[in-house]
C-alpha positions, -999 to +999 in steps of 0.1 A: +176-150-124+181-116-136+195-113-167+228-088-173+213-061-184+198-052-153+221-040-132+233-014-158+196-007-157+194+001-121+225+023-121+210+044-148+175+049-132+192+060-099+213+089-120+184+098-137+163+100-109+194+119-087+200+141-120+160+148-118+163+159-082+191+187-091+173+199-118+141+203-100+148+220-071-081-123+145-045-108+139-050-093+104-017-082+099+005-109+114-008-136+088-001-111+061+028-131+040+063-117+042+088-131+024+073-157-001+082-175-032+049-194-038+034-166-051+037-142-081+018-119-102+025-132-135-003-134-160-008-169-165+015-185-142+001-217-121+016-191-089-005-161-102-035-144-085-060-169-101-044-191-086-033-183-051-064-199-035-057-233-046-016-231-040-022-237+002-056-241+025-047-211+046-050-190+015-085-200+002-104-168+008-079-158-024-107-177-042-139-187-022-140-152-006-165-127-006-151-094+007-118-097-019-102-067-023-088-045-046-119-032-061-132-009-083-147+023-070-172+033-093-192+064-089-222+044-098-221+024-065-210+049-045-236+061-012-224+097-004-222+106+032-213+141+045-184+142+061-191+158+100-162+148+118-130+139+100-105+105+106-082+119+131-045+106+128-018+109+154+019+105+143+051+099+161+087+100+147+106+063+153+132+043+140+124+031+110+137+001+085+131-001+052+123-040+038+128-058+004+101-087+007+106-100-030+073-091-038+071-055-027+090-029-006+077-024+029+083+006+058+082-006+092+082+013+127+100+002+161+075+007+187+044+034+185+045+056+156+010+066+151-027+058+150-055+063+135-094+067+147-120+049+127-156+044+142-143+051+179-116+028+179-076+030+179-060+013+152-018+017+155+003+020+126+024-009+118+043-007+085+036+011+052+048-006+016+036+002-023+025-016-052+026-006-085+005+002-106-025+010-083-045-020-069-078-002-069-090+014-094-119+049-097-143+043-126-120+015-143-091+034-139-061+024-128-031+048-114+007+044-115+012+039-079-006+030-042+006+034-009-009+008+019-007+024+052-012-006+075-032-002+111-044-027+133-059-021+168-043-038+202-076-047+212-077-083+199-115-086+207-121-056+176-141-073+149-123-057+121-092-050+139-071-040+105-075-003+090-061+000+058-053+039+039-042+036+005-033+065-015-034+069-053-009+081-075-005+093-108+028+101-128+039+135-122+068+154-101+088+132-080+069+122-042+087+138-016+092+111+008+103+082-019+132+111-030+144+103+007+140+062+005+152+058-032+192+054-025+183+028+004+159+013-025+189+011-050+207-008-032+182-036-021+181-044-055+170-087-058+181-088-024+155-097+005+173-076+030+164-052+051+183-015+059+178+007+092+169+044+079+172+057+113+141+081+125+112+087+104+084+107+105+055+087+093+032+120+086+057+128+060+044+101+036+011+114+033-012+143+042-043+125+048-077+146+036-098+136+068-132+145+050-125+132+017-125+095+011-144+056+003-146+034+028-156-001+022-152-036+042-127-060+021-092-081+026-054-085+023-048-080-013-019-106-009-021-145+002-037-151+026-063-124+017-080-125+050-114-102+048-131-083+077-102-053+061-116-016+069-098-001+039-101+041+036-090+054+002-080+086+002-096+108-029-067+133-030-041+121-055-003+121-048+023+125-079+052+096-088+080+104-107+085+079-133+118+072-122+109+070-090+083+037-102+110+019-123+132+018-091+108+003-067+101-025-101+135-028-103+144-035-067+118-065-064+116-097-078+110-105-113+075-119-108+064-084-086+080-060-110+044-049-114+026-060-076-013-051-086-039-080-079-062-073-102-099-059-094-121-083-076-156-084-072-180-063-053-207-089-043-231-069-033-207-043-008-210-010-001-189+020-010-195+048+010-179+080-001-174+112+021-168+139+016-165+177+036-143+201+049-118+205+078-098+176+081-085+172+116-049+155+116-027+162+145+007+155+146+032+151+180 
């Protein structure tokens, strides 16, 4: 349970934050966990990320796995490919609702709201959520904040049929988008509830850098951290508010205040990074 203090705690990050504002004008995705207790993120806790292979069978690539992800994206393993044609995104306003899983915040869509193209194929956006601080890390440093932008392709028969865009952020003027989510976030406080937030425009969370990017082949980077992942991290960072990060702690559960599984290992992958000019994103 929380203790007291909390709510007081809540209240006073969400006048800060509003004071803030005034003052400065195989089905990769459906086995994803969503609303689970028998995992956390605490540092030595029998439920922690050292752990979370042994707690169920469906959940031993946590442990046994070879294409674990986060990872660290070191400049030293890096292969550097020009960048001819950029990812091309396509995004579609829908109803939207905003989700308190316990261990993280998600952003789901009702029906198509986007795609994105990634070797020739389709891959449809399904939800967005954030942990914090940043799963991944570039050269052994980690960032306040990481959006997952969540993809998978309707074609069952796609070997790796999940895309996954992350975006880094570091601490600076408040993000745009979570200004627009953080009242709906206040009140989900230690609730695993959800909140319609009527029509959303996913291209408003991030302008995606088409050209500029790592790509690498890894997993889920919660239970049951399922590989054959295409994740695509963008190299163009976003700025947090800190306020804005002590809501989205405060609004999960105690053992997710801070939702990063630490940095797995590379085994032997590679990181390709690209890089160019151009970016084609196109937005309906």
């Amino acid at each position: 349970m929380k203790n007291q203090s909390k709510p007081i705690f809540i209240i006073s990050c969400f006048l800060l934050f509003i004071l803030f504002l005034f003052t400065h004008s195989t089905s990769v995705t459906a086995q994803e966990v969503e609303d689970e207790r028998n995992f956390d993120y605490i540092e030595g806790s029998k439920k922690g990320p050292a752990f979370w292979g042994d707690i169920k069978r469906e959940w031993a690539a946590c442990k046994n796995g070879r294409l674990q992800s986060p990872i660290d994206l070191s400049s030293l393993k890096v292969t550097t490919i020009p960048s001819l044609v950029g990812l091309k995104t396509t995004y579609k306003s829908s109803n939207a609702t905003l989700k308190n899983r316990g261990h993280d915040i998600k952003l789901e869509w009702a029906g198509y709201s986007g795609s994105i193209e990634v070797n020739g194929t389709e891959y449809h956006l399904q939800q967005s959520h954030w942990h914090s601080p940043s799963e991944h890390s570039i050269n052994g440093r980690r960032y306040a904040m990481e959006l997952h932008m969540v993809y998978q392709s309707p074609d069952p028969k796609v070997e790796n049929n999940v895309v996954v865009v992350g975006v880094l952020y570091q601490i600076g003027y408040p993000n745009a988008f979570l200004s627009k989510l953080m009242r709906d976030v206040a009140f989900m406080t230690d609730e695993k509830t959800e909140r319609s937030i009527g029509v959303i425009d996913p291209a408003e969370i991030v302008q995606l850098n088409g050209n500029n990017y790592y790509k690498y082949i890894g997993s889920l980077t919660i239970p049951p951290c399922t590989e054959g992942v295409i994740w695509i991290i963008s190299k163009q960072l976003g700025t947090v508010s800190k306020e804005q990060i002590d809501l989205l702690r405060a609004a999960v559960y105690d053992y997710a205040e801070m939702n990063a599984r630490p940095v797995q290992p590379l085994n032997l992958r590679k990181i390709f990074s690209f890089y160019g000019k151009n970016a084609k994103n196109k937005h309906n």
